[in-house]
C-alpha positions as CSV (number, residue, x, y, z in Angstrom):
1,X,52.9,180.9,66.2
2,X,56.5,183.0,66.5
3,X,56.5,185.4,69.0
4,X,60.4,186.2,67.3
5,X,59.3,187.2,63.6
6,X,60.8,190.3,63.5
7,X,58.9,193.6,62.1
8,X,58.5,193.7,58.8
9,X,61.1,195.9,56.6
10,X,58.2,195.4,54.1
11,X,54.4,195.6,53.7
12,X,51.9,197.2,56.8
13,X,52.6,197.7,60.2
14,X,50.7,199.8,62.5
15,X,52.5,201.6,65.6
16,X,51.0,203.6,68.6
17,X,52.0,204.7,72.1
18,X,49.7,204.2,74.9
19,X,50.1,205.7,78.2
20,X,49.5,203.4,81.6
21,X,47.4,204.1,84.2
22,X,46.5,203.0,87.5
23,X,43.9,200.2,86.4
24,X,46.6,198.8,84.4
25,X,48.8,197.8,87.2
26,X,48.8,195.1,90.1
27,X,49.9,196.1,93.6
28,X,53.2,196.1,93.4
29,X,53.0,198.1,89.8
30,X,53.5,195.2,87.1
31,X,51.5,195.6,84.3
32,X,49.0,192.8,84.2
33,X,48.4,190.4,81.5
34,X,44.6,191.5,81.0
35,X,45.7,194.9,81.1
36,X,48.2,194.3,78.2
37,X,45.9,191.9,76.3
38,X,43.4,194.9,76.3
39,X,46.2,197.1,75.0
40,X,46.6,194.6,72.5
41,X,43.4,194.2,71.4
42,X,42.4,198.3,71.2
43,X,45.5,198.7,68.7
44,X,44.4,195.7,66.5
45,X,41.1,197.2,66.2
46,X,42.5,200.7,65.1
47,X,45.0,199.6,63.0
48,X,41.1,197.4,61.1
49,X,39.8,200.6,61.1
50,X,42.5,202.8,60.0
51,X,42.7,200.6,56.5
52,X,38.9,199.9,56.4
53,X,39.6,196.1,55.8
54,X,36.0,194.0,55.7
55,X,34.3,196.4,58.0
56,X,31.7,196.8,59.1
57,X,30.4,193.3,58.9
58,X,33.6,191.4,58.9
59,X,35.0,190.6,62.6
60,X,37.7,188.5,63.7
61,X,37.7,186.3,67.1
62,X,41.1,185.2,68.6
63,X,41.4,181.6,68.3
64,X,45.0,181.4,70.0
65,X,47.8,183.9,71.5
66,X,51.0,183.6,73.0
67,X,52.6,186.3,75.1
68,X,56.4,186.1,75.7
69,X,57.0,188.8,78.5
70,X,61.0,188.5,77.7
71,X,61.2,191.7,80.0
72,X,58.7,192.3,82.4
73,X,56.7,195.5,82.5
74,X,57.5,196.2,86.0
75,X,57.8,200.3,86.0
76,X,57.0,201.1,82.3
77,X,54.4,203.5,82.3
78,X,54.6,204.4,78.7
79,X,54.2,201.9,75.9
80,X,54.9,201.6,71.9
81,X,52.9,199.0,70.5
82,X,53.7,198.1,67.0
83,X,51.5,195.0,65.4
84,X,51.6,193.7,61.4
85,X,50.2,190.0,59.9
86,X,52.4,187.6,60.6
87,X,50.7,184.9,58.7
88,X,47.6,184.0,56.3
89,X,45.1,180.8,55.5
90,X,41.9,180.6,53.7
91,X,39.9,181.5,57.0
92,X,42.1,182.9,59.8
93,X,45.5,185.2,59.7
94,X,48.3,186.1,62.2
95,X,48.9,189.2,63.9
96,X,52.1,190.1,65.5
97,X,52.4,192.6,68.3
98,X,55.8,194.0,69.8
99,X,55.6,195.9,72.8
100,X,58.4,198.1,74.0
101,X,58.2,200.4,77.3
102,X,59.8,203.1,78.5
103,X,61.9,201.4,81.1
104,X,63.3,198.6,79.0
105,X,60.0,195.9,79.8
106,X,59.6,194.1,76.2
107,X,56.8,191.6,75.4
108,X,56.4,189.9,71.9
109,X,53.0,188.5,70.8
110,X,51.6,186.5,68.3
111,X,48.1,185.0,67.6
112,X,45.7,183.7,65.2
113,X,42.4,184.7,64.7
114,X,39.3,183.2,62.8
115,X,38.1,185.4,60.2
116,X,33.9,186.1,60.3
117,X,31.6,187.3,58.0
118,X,28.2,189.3,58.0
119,X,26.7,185.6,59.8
120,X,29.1,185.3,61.9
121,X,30.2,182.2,61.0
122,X,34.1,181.8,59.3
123,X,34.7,183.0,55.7
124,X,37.1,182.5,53.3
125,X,39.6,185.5,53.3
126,X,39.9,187.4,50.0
127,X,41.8,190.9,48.8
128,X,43.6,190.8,51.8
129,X,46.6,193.0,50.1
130,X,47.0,195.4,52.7
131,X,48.4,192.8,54.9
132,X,49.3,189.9,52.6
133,X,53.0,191.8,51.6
134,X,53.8,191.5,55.5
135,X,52.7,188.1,56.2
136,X,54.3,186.9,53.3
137,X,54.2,182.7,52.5
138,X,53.7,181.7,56.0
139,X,50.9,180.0,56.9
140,X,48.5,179.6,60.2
141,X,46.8,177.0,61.8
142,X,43.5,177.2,63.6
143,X,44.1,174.1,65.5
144,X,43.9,174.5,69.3
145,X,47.2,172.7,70.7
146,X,46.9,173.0,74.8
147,X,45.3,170.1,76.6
148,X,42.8,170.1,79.2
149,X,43.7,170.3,82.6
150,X,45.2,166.7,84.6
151,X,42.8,165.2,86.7
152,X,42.7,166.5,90.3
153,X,43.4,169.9,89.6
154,X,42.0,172.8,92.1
155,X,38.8,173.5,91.1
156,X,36.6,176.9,92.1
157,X,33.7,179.1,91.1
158,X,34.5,181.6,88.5
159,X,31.5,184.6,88.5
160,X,31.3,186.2,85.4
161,X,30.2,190.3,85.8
162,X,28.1,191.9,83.0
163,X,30.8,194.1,82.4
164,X,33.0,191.6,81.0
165,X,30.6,190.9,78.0
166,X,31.6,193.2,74.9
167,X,29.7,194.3,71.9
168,X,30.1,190.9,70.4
169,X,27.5,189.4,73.1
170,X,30.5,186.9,74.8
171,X,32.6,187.6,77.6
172,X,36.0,189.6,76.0
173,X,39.1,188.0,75.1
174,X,41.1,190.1,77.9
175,X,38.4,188.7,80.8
176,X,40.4,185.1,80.5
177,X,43.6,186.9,80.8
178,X,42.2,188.0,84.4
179,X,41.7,184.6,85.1
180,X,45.6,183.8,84.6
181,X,46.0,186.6,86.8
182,X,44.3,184.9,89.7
183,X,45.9,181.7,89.4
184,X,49.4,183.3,89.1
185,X,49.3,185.3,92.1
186,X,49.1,181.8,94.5
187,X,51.1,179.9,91.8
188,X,55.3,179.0,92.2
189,X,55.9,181.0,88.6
190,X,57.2,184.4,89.4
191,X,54.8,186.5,87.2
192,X,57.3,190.0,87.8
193,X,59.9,187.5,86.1
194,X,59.8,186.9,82.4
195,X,57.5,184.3,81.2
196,X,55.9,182.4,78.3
197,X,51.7,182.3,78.1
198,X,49.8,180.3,75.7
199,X,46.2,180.7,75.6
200,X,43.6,178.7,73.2
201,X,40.2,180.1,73.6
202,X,37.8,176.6,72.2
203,X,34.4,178.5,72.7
204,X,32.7,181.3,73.6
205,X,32.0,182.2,77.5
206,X,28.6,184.0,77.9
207,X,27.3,185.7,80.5
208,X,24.6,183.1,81.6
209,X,27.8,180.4,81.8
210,X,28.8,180.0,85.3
211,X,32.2,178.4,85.2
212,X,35.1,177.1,87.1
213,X,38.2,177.7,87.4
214,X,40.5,175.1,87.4
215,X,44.4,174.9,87.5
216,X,47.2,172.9,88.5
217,X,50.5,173.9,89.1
218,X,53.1,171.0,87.8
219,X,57.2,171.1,87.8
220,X,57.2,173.7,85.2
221,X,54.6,175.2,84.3
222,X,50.9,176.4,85.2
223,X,47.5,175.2,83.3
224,X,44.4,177.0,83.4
225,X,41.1,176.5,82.5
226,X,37.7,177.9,82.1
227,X,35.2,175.1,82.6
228,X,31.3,175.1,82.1
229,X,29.4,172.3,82.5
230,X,32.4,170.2,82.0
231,X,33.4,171.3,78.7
232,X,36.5,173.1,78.5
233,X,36.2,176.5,77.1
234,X,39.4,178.0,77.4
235,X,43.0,176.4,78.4
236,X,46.2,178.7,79.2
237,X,49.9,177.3,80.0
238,X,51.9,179.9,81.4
239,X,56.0,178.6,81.8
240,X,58.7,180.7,83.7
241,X,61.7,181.7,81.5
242,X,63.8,182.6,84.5
């Protein structure tokens, strides 16, 4: 993943402005990581719908995303979101997000996600020419790359809320995102600073699940996991670029 491929100057990108509100923000006003992983997510799905690609039986689940908050979004309250494919393999694709505010906060995004068809389960990707031109030859892996959390790390309860399951039946990719939230605010990384966060989601968290969260906070960097039963379900790094 490249969080620095520039837009396109040729094939599909998709742009919209989104304002934010109150829900968005923490208490001292930063836009939050599950707030802008929400954003993220609504423009993806519009930009699907707007070209009519594979729906409405095809769906694509995130299988990695890294967020470089290069500025943070500390007063923006207006956003331009502009996303494109950043990259193509027989069952997943890339899409690239670039987030601009209106007080100079810039984030860049990028992510892979698994390509599903009317079973749910992955399919090969075919007539993909609306987005092919802009991801042009480069490739993506689906190969998770974070490793579980070092023994001894803090471990708590996690409860899980009905409203963080979506219409997919599992908990939502922006829920995890909430998670990081939590373990950043008593963490040493700064998160109104800018900052580098990986997130591999391994499998699905569903609403019966009761997991833990675990983290551990090491010289330079803070892991995160979502544990049930002892399996790992989803791993985040989060590094300080200050």
């Amino acid at each position: 993943m490249d969080p620095s491929l520039p837009r396109p100057l040729r094939g599909r990108t998709y742009a919209h402005q989104r304002r934010i509100r109150l829900a968005d923000l923490d208490a001292q006003g930063r836009v939050r990581l599950d707030a802008l992983a929400r954003l993220l997510q609504d423009v993806a799905i519009e930009d699907v719908q707007e070209t009519g690609w594979g729906t409405p039986h095809h769906l694509w689940f995130v299988r990695r995303i890294l967020i470089h908050v290069e500025q943070p979004l500390l007063e923006d309250r207006a956003l331009e979101l502009v996303t494109w494919c950043s990259g193509l393999s027989t069952i997943a694709a890339g899409r690239r997000w670039s987030v601009s505010g209106d007080r100079g906060g810039r984030v860049e995004v990028d992510s892979v996600w698994i390509h599903l068809g009317p079973d749910q389960r992955p399919a090969r990707i075919t007539g993909f020419g609306v987005y092919a031109e802009a991801a042009g030859e480069r490739a993506v892996s689906t190969k998770l790359v974070l490793p579980d959390p070092p023994g001894g790390s803090h471990r708590r309860p996690w409860a899980l809320r009905t409203t963080d399951v979506d219409p997919h039946g599992h908990v939502n990719n922006a829920v995890h995102w909430q998670a990081v939230e939590d373990a950043l605010a008593v963490a040493r990384i700064d998160p109104r600073g800018a900052l580098r966060a990986w997130l591999d989601y391994r499998e699905p968290l569903d609403l019966g699940d009761e997991p833990e969260l675990v983290t551990h906070t090491g010289e330079s960097a803070l892991t995160v996991a979502l544990l049930t039963d002892e399996r790992v379900k989803a791993v985040a790094r989060i590094e300080s670029q200050a």
